[in-house]
C-alpha positions in Angstrom: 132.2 101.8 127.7 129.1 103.9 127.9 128.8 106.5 130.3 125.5 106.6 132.4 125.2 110.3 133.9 122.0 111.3 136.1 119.6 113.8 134.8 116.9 115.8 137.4 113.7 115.1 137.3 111.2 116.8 135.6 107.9 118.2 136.5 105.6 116.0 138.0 103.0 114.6 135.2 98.9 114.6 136.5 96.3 112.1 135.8 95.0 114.6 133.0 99.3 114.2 130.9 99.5 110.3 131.4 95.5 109.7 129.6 96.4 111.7 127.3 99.7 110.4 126.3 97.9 106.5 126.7 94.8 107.8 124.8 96.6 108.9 121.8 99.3 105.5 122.1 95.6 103.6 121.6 94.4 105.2 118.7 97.6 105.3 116.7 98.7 101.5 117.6 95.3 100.2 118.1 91.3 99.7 116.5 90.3 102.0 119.4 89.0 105.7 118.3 90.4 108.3 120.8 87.1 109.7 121.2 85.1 106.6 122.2 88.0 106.2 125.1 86.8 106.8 128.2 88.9 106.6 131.7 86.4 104.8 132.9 86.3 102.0 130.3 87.8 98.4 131.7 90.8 97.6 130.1 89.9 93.8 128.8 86.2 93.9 128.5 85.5 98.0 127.0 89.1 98.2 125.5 89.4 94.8 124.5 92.7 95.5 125.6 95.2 91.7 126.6 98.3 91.4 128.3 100.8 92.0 125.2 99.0 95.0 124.9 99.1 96.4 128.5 102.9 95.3 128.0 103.0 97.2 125.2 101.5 100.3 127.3 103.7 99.9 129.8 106.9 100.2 127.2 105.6 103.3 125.8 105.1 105.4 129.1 108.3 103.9 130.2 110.0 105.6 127.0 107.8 108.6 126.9 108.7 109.5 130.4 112.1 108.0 130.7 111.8 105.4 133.5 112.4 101.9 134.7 109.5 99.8 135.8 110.4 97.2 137.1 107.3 95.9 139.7 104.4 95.9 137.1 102.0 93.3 138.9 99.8 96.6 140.2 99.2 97.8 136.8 98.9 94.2 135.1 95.7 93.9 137.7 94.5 97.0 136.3 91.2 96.9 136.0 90.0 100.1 134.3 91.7 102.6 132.5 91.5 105.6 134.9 93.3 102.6 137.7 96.0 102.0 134.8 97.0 105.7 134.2 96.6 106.7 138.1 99.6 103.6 139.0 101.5 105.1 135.6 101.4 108.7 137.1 102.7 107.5 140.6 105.1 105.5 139.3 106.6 108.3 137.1 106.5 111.2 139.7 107.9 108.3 142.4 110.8 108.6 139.9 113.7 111.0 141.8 116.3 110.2 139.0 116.2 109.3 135.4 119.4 107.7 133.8 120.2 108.4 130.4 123.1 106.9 127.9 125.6 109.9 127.8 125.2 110.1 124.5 125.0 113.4 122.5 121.4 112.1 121.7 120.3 110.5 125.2 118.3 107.2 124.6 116.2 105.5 126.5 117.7 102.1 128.4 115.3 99.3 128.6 113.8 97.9 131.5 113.4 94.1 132.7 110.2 94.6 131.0 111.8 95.7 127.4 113.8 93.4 127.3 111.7 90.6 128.3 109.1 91.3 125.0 112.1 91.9 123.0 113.5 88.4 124.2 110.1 86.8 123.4 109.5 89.1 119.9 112.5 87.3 118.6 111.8 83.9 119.4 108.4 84.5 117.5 110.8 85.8 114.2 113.1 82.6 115.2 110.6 80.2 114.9 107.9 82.1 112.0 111.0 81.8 109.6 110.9 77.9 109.7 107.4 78.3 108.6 106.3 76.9 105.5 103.2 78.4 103.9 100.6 76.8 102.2 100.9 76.0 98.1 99.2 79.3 96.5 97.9 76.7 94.3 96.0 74.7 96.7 92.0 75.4 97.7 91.7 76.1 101.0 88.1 75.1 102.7 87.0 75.1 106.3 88.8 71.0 106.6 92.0 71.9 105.5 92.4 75.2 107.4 90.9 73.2 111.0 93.2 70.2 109.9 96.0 72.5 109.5 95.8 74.3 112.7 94.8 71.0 114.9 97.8 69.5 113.5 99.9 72.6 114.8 98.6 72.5 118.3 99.6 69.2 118.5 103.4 69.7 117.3 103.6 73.0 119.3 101.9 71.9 122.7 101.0 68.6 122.7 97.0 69.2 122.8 95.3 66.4 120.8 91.4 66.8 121.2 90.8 70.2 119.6 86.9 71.1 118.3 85.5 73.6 116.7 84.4 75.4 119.8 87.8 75.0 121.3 88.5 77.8 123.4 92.4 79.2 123.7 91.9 79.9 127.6 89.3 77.4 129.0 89.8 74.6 126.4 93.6 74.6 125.6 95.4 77.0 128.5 97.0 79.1 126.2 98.0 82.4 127.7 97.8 85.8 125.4 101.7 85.1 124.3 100.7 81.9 123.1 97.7 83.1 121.5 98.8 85.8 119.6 102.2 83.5 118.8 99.9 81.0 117.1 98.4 84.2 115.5 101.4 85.2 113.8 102.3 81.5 112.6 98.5 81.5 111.3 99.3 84.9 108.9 102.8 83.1 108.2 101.3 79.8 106.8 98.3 80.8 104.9 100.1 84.0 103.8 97.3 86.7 104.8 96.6 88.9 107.2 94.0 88.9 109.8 93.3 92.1 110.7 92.5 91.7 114.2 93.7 89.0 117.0 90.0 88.6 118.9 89.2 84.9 117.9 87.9 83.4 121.2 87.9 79.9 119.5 89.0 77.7 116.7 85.7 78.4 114.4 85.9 81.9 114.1 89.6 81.5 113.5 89.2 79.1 110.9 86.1 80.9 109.2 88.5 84.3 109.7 91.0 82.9 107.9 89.0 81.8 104.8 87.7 85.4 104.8 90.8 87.1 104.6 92.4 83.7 101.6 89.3 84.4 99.4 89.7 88.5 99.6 93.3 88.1 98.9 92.9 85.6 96.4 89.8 87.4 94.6 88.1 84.0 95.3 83.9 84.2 94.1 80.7 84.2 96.2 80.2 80.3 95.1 83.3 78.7 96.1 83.7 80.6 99.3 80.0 79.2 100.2 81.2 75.8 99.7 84.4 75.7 101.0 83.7 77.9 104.7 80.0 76.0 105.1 82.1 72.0 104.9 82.5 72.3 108.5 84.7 69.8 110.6 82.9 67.6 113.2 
């Protein structure tokens, strides 16, 4: 059985330790340029920043720093960045002990929180490796792609009336897990990669993921013309 021994607590961080450590998180895991980040930039509408990725935030201080969160609703109501790095640097300096595995090398113990995206991380793997992609062989235009995806939202959550302006949120109640889940079975069945998860709705998905089949598939200017302008009604 592992032994769990209690180390002191280190300095106190400032405001000034926790952006930096978040700034440089965002520019090596993220789009986002470290130099364009400002703490006053809004999380979700400067940062284009969603829940998996304030999650994600959350999981780095937690092992940066070596503590538990456990009540995160305060910094998942974040609203700007400087809000989101002042809770992190209460929270850590709140900290009077950190546990470590005694271990020669200590390692960090997940929180609720850890284990809670590692719980849902695998269900994603679970259920991508029952996907079945798409025949290499077979043409992909704007029908098939929209057929493809309406006929997944059906099987996965029962939604039958999906259009092209869909909307995950408004249209179809899909919270960011479900969104970026159906993201990862997207890259799983047409085989590509999408480069980025901001698709507010089923066209720009659909058009997004003709984009990245016809670079990956060295597709010419003629076909993709024809098959991404044969739009569903």
């Amino acid at each position: 059985m592992t032994n769990l021994k209690v180390v002191s607590k280190p300095e106190p961080v400032s405001f000034n330790d926790v952006l930096k450590t978040l700034t440089e998180y965002l520019e090596n895991d993220t789009d986002l340029i470290a130099s364009d980040i400002k703490a006053s930039d809004r999380l979700s509408y400067d940062l284009n920043l969603d829940s998996l990725n304030r999650l994600e935030m959350i999981m780095h201080i937690e092992k940066v720093y070596g503590i538990e969160i456990e009540d995160t609703t305060d910094l998942e109501r974040a609203d700007t960045l400087a809000e989101f790095v002042a809770l992190c640097k209460n929270k850590i300096n709140q900290e009077k002990i950190v546990f470590q595995l005694g271990t020669k090398n200590s390692k960090f113990i997940p929180s609720a929180y850890t284990k809670k995206i590692n719980k849902i991380t695998s269900k994603i793997q679970t259920q991508l490796s029952a996907v079945k992609p798409i025949d290499a062989n077979v043409k992909l235009d704007y029908n098939i792609v929209f057929d493809t995806i309406k006929q997944h939202l059906l099987n996965k959550y029962g939604i039958q009336t999906v259009k092209k302006e869909s909307n995950w949120y408004k249209s179809f109640g899909l919270n960011d897990f479900d969104r970026n889940e159906l993201f990862e079975w997207v890259e799983k069945k047409f085989n590509i990669k999408l480069g980025h998860f901001y698709f507010t709705n089923i066209d720009s998905l659909c058009v997004a993921i003709l984009n990245a089949y016809f670079d990956k598939n060295k597709i010419g200017l003629l076909q993709r013309i024809k098959a991404k302008f044969v739009r569903a009604k």
